[in-house]
ZAZA-554444 format. One record per residue (C-alpha): residue in one letter; x, y, z. Coordinates in steps of 0.02 Angstrom, whole numbers, plus 32768, in hexadecimal, padded with zeros to 4 digits. Last residue first. Example, Ala and Ser with C-alpha at 12.3 -4.5 7.8 and 13.67 -1.06 7.14 Angstrom:
+--------+------+------+------+
| residu |   px |   py |   pz |
+--------+------+------+------+
|      S | 82AC | 7FCB | 8165 |
|      A | 8267 | 7F1F | 8186 |
+--------+------+------+------+
This chain:
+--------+------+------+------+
| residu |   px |   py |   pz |
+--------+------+------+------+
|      X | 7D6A | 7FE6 | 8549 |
|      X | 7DF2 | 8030 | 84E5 |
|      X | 7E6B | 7FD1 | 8477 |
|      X | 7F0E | 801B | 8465 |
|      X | 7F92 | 7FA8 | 84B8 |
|      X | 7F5F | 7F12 | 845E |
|      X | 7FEF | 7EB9 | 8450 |
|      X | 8046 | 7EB0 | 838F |
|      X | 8022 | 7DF2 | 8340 |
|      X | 80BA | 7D77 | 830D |
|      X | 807B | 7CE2 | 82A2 |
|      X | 8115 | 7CF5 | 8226 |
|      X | 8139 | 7C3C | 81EC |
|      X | 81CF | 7C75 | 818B |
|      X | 81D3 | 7BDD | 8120 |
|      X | 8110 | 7BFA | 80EF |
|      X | 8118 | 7CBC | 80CB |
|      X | 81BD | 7CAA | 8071 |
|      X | 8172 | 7C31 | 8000 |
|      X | 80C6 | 7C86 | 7FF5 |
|      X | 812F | 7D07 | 7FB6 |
|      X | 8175 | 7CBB | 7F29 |
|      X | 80CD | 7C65 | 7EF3 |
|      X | 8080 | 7D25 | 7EFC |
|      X | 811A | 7D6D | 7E92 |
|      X | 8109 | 7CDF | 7E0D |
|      X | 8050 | 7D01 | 7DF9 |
|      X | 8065 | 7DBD | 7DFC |
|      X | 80C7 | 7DBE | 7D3B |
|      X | 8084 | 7E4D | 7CF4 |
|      X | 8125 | 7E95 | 7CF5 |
|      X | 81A8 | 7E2E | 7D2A |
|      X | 81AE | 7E22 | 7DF5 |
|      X | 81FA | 7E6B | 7E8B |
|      X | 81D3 | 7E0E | 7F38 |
|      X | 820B | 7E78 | 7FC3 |
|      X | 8247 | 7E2E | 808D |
|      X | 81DF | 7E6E | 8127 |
|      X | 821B | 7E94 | 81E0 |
|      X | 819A | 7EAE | 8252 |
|      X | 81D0 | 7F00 | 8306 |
|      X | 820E | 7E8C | 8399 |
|      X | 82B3 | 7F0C | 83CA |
|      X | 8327 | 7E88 | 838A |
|      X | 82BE | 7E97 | 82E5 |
|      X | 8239 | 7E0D | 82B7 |
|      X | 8221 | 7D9F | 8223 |
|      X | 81D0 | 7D86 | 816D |
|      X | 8152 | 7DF2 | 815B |
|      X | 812F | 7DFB | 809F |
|      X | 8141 | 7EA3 | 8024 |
|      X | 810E | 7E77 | 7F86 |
|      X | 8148 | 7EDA | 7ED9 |
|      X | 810D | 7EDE | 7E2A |
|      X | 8155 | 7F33 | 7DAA |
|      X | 8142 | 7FED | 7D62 |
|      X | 8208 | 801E | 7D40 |
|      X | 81FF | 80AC | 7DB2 |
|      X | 816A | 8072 | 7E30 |
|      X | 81DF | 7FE3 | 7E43 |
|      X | 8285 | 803E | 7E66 |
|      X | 822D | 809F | 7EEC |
|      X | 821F | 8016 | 7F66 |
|      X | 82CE | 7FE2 | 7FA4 |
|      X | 82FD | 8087 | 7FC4 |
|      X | 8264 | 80CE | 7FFF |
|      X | 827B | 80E8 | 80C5 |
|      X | 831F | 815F | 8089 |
|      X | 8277 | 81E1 | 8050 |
|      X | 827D | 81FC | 8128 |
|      X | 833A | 8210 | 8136 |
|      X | 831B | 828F | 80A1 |
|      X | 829B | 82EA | 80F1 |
|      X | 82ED | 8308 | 819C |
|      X | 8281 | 836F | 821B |
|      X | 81FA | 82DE | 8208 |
|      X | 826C | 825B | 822C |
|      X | 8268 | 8227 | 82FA |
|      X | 81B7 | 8283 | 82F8 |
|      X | 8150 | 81C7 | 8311 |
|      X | 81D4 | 814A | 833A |
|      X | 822D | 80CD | 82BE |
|      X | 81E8 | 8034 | 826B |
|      X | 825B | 7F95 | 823B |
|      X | 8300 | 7FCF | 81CC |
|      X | 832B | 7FE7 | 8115 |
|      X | 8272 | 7FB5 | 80D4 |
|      X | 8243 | 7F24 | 8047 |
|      X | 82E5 | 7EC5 | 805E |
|      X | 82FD | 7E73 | 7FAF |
|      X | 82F3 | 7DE3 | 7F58 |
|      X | 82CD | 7DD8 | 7E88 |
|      X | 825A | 7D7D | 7E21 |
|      X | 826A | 7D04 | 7D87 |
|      X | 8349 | 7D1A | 7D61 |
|      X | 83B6 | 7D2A | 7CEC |
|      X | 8362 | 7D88 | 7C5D |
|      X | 8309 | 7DD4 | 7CF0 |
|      X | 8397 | 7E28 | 7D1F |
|      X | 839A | 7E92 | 7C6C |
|      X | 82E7 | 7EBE | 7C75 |
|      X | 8308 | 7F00 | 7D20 |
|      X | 839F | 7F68 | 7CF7 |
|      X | 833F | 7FAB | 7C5A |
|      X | 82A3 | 7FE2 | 7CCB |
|      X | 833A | 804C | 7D2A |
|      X | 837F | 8092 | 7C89 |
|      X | 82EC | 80D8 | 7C50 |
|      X | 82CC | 8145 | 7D0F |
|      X | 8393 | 8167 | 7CFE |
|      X | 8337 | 81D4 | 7C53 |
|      X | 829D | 820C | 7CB0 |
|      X | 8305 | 8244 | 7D23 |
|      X | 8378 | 8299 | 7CBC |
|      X | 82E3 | 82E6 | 7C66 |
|      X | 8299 | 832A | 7D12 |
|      X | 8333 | 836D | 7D49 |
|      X | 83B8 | 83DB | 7CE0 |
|      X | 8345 | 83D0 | 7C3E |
|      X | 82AB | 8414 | 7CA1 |
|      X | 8330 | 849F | 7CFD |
|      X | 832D | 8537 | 7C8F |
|      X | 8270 | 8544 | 7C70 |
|      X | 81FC | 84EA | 7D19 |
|      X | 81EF | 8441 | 7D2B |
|      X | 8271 | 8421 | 7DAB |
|      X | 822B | 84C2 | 7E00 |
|      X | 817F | 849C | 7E05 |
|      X | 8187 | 83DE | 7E36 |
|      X | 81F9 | 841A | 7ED6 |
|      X | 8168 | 8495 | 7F03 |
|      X | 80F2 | 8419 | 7EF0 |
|      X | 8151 | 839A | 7F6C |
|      X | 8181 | 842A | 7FE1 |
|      X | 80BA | 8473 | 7FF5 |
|      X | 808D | 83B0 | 800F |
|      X | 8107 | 838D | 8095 |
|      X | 80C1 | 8427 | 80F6 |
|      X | 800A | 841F | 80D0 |
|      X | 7F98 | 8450 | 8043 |
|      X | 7F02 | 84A3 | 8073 |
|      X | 7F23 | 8553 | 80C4 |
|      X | 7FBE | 856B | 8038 |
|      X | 7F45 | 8527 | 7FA9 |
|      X | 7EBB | 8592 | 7FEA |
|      X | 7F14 | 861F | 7FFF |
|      X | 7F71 | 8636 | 7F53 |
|      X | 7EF4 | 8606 | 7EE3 |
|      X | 7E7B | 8683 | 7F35 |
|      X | 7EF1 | 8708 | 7F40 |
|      X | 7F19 | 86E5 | 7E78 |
|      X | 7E4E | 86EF | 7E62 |
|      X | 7E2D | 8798 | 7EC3 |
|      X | 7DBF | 87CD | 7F4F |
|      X | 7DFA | 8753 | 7FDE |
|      X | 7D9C | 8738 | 807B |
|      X | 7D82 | 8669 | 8090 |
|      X | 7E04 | 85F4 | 8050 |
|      X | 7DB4 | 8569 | 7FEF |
|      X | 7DCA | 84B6 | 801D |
|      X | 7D8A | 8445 | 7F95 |
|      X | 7D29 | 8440 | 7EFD |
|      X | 7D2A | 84CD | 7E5E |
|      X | 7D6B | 8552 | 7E87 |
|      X | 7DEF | 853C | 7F18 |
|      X | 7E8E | 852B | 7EB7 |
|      X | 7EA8 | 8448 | 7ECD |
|      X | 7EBD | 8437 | 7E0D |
|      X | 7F64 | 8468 | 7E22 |
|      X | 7F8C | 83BF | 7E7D |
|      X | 7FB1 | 8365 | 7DF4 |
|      X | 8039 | 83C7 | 7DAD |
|      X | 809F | 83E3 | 7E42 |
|      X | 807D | 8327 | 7E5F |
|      X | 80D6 | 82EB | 7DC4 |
|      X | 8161 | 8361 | 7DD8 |
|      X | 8168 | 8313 | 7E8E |
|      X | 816C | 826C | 7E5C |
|      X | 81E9 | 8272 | 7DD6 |
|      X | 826F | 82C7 | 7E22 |
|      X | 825A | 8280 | 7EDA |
|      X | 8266 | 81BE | 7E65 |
|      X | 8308 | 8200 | 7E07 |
|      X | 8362 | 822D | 7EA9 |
|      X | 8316 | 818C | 7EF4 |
|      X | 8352 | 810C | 7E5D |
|      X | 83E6 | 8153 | 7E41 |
|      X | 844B | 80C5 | 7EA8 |
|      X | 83F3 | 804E | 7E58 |
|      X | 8434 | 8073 | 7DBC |
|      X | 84A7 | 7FD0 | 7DB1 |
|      X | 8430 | 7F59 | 7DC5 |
|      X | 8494 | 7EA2 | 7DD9 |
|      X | 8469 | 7E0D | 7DED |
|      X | 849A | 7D82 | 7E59 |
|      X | 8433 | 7CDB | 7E3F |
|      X | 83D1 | 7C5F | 7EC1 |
|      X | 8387 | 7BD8 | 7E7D |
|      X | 82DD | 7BB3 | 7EC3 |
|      X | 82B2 | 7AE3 | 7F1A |
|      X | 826A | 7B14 | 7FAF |
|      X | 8309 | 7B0F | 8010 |
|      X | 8344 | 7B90 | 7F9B |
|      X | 82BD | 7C09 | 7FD2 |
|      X | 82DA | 7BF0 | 8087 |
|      X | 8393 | 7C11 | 807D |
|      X | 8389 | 7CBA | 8004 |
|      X | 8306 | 7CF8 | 8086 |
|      X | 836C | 7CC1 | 8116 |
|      X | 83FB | 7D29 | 80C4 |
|      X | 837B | 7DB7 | 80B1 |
|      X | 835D | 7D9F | 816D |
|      X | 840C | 7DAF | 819E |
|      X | 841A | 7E60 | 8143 |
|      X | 8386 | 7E9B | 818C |
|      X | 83D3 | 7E67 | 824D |
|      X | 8483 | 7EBF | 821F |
|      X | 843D | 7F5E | 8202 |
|      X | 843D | 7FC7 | 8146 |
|      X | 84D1 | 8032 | 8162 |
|      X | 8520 | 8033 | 80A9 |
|      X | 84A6 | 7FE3 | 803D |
|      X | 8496 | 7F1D | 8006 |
|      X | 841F | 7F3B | 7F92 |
|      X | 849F | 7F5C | 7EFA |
|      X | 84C3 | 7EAE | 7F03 |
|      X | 8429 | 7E6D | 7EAC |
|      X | 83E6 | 7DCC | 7EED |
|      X | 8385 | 7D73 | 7E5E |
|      X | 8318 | 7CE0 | 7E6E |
|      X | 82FC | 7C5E | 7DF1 |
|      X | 827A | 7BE7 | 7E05 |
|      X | 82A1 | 7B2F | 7DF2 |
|      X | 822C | 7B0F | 7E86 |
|      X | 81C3 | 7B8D | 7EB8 |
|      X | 8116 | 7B57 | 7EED |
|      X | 8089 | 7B38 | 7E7B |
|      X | 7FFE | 7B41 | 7EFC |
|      X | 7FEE | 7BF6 | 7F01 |
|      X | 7FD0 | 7C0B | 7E55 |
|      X | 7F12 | 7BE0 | 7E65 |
|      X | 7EFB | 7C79 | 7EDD |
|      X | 7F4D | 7CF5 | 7E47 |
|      X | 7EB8 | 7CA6 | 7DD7 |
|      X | 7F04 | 7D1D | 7D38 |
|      X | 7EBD | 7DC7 | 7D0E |
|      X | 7EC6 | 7DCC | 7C59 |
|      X | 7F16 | 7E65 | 7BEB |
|      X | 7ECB | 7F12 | 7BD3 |
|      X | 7F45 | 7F82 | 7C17 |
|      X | 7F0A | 8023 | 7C7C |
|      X | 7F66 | 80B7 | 7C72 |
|      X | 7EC7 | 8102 | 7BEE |
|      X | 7E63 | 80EB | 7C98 |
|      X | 7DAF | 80F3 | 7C5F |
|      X | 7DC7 | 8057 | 7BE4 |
|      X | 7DDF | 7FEE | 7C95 |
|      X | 7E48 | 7F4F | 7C8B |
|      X | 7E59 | 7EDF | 7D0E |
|      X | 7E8E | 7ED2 | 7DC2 |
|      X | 7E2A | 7EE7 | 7E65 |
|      X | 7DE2 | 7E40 | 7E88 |
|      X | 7E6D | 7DCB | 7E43 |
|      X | 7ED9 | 7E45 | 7ECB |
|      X | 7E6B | 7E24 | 7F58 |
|      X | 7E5E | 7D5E | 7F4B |
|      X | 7F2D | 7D71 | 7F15 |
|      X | 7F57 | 7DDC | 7FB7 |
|      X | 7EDD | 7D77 | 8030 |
|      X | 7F4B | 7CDC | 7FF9 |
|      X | 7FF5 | 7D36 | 801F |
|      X | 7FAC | 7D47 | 80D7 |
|      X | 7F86 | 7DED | 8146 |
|      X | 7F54 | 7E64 | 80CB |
|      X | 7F66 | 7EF7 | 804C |
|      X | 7F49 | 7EF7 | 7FA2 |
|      X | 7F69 | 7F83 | 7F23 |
|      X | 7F53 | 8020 | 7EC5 |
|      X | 7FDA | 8066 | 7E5A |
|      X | 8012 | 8106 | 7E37 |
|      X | 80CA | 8128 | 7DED |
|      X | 809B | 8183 | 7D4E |
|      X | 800E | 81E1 | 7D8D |
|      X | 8078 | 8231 | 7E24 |
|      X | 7FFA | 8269 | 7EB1 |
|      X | 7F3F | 823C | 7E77 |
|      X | 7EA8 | 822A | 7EC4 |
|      X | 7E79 | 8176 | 7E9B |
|      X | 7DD0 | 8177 | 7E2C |
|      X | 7E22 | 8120 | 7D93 |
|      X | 7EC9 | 80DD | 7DC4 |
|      X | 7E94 | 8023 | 7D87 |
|      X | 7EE9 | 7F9F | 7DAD |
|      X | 7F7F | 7F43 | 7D42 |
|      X | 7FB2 | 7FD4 | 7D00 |
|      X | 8054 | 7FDE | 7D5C |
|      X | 8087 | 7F34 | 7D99 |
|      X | 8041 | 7F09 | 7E43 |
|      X | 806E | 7F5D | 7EE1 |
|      X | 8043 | 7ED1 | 7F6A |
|      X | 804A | 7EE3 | 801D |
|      X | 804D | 7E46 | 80B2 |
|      X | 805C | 7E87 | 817A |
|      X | 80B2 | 7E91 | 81DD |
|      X | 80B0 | 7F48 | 8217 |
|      X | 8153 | 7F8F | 81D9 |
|      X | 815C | 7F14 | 8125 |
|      X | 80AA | 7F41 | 80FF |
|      X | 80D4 | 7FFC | 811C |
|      X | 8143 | 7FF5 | 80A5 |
|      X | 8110 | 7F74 | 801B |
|      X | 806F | 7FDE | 800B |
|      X | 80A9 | 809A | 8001 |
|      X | 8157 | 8055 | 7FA2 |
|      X | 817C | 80EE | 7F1C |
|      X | 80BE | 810E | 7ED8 |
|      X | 8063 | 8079 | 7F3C |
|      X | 7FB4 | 808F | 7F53 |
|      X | 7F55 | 8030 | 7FE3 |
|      X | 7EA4 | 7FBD | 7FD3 |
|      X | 7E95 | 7F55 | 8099 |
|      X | 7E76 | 7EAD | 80C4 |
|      X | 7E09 | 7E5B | 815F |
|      X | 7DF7 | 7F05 | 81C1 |
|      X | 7E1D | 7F35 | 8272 |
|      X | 7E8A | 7EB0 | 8292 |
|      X | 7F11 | 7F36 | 82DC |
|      X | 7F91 | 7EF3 | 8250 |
|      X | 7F03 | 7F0F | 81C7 |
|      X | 7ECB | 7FC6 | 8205 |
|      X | 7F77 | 7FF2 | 8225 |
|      X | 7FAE | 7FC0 | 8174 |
|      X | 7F1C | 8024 | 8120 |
|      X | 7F26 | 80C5 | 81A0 |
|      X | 7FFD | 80AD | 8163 |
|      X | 7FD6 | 80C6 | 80AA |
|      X | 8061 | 8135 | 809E |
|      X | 80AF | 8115 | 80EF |
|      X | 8102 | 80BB | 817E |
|      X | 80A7 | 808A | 81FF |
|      X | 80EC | 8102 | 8271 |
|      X | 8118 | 80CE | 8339 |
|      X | 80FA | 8118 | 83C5 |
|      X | 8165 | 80ED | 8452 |
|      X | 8121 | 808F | 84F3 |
|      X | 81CD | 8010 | 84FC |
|      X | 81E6 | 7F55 | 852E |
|      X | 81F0 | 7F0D | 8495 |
|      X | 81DB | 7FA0 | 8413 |
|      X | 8115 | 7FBF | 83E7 |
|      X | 80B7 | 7F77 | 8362 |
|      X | 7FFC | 7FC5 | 834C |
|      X | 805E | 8040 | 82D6 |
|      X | 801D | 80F5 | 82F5 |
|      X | 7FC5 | 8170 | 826E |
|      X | 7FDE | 821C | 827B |
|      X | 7F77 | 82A6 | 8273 |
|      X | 7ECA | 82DF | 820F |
|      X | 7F36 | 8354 | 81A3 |
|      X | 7F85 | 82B4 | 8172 |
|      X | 805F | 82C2 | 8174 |
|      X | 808F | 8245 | 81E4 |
|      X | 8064 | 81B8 | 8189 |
|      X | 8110 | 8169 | 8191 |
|      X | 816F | 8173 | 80CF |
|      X | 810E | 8210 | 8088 |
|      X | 809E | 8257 | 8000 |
|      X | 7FFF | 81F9 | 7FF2 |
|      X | 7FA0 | 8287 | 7FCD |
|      X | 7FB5 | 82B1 | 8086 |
|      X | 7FF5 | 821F | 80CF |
|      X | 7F75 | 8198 | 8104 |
|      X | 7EE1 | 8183 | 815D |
|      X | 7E5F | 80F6 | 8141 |
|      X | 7DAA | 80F4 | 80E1 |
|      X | 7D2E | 808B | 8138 |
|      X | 7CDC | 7FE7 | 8175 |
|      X | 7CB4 | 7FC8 | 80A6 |
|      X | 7C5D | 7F1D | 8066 |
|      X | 7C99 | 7E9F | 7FE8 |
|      X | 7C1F | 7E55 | 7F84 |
|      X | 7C88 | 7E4C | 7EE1 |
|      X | 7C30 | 7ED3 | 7E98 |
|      X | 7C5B | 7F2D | 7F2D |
|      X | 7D0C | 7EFE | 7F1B |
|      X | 7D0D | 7F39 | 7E53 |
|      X | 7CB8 | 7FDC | 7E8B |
|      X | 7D49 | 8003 | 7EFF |
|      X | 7DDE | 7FDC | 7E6F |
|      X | 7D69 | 8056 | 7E09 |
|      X | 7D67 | 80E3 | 7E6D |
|      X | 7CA2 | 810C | 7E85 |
|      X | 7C57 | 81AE | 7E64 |
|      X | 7BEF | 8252 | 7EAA |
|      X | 7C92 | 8261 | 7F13 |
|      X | 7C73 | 82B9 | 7FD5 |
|      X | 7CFE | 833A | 7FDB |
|      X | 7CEC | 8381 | 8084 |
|      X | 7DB9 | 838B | 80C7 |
|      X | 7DEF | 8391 | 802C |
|      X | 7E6E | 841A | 801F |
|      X | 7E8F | 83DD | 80DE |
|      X | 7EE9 | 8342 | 80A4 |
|      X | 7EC6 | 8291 | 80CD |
|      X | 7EB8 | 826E | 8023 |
|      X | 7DFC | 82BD | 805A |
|      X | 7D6F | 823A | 801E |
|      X | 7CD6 | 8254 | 8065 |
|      X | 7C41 | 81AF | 803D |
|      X | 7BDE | 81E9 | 7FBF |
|      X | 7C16 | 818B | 7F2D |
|      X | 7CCD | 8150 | 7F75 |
|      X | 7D61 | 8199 | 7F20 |
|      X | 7E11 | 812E | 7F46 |
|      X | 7E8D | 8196 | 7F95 |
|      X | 7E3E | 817A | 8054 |
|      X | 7E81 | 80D6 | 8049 |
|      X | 7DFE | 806E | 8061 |
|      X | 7DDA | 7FCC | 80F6 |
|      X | 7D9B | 7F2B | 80BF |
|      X | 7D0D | 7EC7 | 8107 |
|      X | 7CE9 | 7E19 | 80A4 |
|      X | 7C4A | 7DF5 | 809D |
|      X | 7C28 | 7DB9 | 7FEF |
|      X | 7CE5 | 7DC7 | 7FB2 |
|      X | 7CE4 | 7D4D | 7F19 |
|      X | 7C13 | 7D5C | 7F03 |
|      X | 7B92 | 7CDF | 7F63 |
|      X | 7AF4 | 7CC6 | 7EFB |
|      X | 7ABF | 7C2A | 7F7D |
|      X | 7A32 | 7C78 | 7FA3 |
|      X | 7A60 | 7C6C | 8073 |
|      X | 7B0B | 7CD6 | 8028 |
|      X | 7AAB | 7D4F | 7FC8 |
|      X | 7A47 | 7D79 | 8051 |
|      X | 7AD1 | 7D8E | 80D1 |
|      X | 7B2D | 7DF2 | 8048 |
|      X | 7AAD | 7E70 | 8052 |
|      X | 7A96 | 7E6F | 8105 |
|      X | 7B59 | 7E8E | 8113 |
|      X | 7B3F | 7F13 | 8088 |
|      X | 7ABE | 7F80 | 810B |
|      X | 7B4E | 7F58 | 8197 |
|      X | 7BDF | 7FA1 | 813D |
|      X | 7B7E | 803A | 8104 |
|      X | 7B4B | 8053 | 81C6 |
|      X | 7BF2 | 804D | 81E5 |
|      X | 7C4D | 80C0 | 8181 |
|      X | 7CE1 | 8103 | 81DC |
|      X | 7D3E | 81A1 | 8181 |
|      X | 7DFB | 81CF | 81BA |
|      X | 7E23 | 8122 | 81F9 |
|      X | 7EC0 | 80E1 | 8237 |
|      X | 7EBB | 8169 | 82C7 |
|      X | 7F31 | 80D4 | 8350 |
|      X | 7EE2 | 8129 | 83CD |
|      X | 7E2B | 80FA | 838E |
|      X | 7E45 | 8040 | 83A1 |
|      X | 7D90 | 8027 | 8401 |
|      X | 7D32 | 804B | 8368 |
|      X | 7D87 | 7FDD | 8301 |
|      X | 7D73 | 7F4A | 836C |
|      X | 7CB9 | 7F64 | 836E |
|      X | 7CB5 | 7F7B | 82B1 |
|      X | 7CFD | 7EE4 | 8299 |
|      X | 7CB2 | 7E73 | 82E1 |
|      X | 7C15 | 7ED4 | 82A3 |
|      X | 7C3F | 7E98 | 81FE |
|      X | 7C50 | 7DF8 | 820D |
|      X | 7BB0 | 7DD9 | 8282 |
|      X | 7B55 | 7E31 | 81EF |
|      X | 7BB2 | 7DCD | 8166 |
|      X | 7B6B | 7D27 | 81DB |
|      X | 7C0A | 7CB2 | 8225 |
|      X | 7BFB | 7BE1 | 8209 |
|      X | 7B8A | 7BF5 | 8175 |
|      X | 7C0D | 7B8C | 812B |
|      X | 7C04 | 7C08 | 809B |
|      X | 7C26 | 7C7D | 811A |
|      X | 7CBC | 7C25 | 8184 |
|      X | 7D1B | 7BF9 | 80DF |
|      X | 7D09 | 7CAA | 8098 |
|      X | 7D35 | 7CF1 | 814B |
|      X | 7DE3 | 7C78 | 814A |
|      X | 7E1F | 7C9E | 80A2 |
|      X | 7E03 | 7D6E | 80E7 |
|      X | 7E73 | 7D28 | 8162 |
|      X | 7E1D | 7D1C | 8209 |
|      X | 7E54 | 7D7F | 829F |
|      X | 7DC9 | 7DE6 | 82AA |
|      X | 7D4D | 7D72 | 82B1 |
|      X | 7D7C | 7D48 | 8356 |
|      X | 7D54 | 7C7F | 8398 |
|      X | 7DE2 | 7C6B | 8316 |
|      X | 7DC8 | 7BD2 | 8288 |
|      X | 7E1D | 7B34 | 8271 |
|      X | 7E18 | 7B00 | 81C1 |
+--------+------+------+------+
């Protein structure tokens, strides 16, 4: 293994190597990393920084490491979505309702990394409550793609809405990152920066201690540079958890062990209903290089069909937002939280604090959620969704009949500039076609990067899997990841002296 002079361009692979080699200390690891991270502040991929915690678990894992008691991640700094709840460490959701909410408790997909020796740099920005497609909508601003058009200056988003988490990763800022994908916030913004995201099957990891936005679509994730770093992170962060009554008790399988199986004989389904009106040429070309490289390595490559594709977004901005209208109530001012200051009565209260706390996107998604919930129109909307939402997890079941996995672009397009959307929701909730379908039926999904637009911007084909069923998405993805040889790296406009 050859390894970079800069410990911030290892693989997480790479860093275990390098530290049990005693080749790197967890101390000079870690403040790698925090060095580079504190000279990247224009690209605002972090809302909280944590470095002195980073450093105090470095000279923990140094320690274990000379005692030879080494754990699966000792030393390994990651990078949080600021959804998961830290103990003491200020969690916001990246909304202003939360701006000072320091958690008295540990998420449980965190407190299975620290068990496993990993060590926090700090807890990234993202859309507020994780609702949006760029992660333009944080009350602590936007955060911009380190990838930048050949030959242009424009700001790019991320994608969203774990964009701080994909920024922080593409910027080498942090080794591997936790996201939450609800309708494609990991695959997308892996697929617009370059990097690798996995939404595994619903239930797989616990929710408990994630602030919530739709309860029925949540799921945290992995997010990295290599397919390997996805399965060491993933074997890390899955299992069951009898707090989270979503949670399925079933074994968590050596995902890093399945790597080396390959794909031949392994059936992979294209389904037509993909191929959308105005997606560009250059996505188009690369999902044909996708079927190509797969059947050179030995898959079988099937057409399928899922006919309610097509409702898969109406139903999804149905779901979600009824979901979120109903989760977000708790959020009134009384007990934790923003609280508006000057009001006599409890209604008032209610009413100014949630208005004062929640933003823009926020304000439309619960308002949405209200009114598809509310007497006279729950049968018109939310029950038809929930109905195409059936139907949906049926087309999948039925393809899989035929085929292992299925190919798919994992965005409609490479990333776009910061404001070219926001007036437009539904050009912006377009950036989840591919995606939402997942979080619908439940399955697992990978976004890889697998090329470059004409323009020089990330390009990443999806992995969807049978529920459960990780192993087989990993091995396909490594696939794509080796025949597409993607080794490109943004510039590094933003680093300060």
């Amino acid at each position: 293994m050859a390894l970079s002079s800069d410990p911030t361009r290892f693989t997480i692979a790479d860093a275990r190597d390098a530290l049990a080699g005693k080749q790197i200390s967890a101390t000079e690891l870690a403040q790698a990393h925090i060095t580079a991270l504190t000279a990247a502040t224009a690209l605002n991929a972090f809302i909280t920084e944590t470095p002195d915690r980073a450093l105090s678990a470095a000279e923990t894992s140094d320690a274990r490491i000379a005692a030879g008691e080494a754990r699966p991640l000792e030393g390994i700094p990651l990078a949080i979505k600021d959804l998961f709840c830290t103990k003491g460490v200020r969690t916001t959701a990246a909304s202003r309702i939360l701006d000072n909410f320091f958690p008295t408790y540990e998420s449980t997909v965190t407190q299975n990394l620290w068990d496993a020796g990993a060590l926090m740099l700090g807890k990234t920005n993202l859309d507020e409550f994780a609702m949006g497609s760029s992660n333009e909508t944080s009350y602590f601003g936007p955060v911009i793609n380190p990838w930048r058009a050949r030959g242009r200056n424009e700001d790019l988003v991320p994608g969203g809405s774990s964009g701080g988490s994909a920024t922080a990763i593409a910027a080498h800022l942090a080794l591997g990152a936790t996201g939450t994908d609800t309708g494609g916030s990991i695959r997308q913004p892996a697929a617009v920066t370059g990097i690798v995201g996995l939404k595994p099957t619903y239930g797989r990891c616990s929710r408990w201690g994630a602030v919530a936005f739709a309860s029925s679509l949540d799921q945290a994730g992995p997010m990295t540079r290599t397919v390997r770093d996805a399965a060491i992170m993933l074997k890390v962060m899955a299992g069951h958890d009898p707090k989270d009554s979503t949670s399925v008790d079933t074994p968590v399988p050596d995902y890093e062990a399945a790597l080396n199986t390959g794909v031949k004989g392994l059936r992979v389904g294209i389904p037509k209903e993909y191929r959308i009106d105005g997606m560009p040429e250059e996505m188009d070309a690369l999902w044909q290089r996708g079927v190509d490289w797969l059947k050179a390595q030995g898959a079988e490559i099937v057409d399928v069909s899922l006919p309610h594709t097509k409702y898969a977004l109406p139903a999804y901005y149905i779901v979600a937002p009824a979901e979120a209208s109903s989760n977000l109530a708790r959020y009134d001012g009384v007990r934790y939280g923003h609280r508006a200051a000057g009001v006599s009565d409890l209604i008032g209260l209610y009413e100014r604090t949630r208005a004062e706390g929640f933003g823009r996107e926020v304000r439309r998604r619960i308002m949405i959620g209200t009114y598809v919930l509310s007497a006279g129109y729950y049968d018109a909307y939310y029950l038809r969704a929930q109905k195409i939402r059936t139907l949906i997890a049926r087309d999948f079941t039925q393809a899989f009949q035929q085929c292992d996995v299925l190919l798919t672009p994992a965005t409609p397009s490479a990333a776009f500039g910061i404001g070219s959307k926001t007036s437009d929701p539904v050009s912006m909730y377009l950036n989840d076609v591919f995606t939402v379908t997942v979080n619908l039926a439940g399955l697992p999904g990978m976004s890889v990067p697998a090329g470059l637009s004409q323009d020089g911007l990330p390009l990443g084909l999806q992995i969807i899997g049978k529920a459960f069923d990780e192993e087989t998405v990993l091995r396909a993805g490594r696939a794509i990841e080796t025949a597409a040889g993607f080794n490109a790296q943004p510039q590094s406009w933003w680093r300060t002296a």
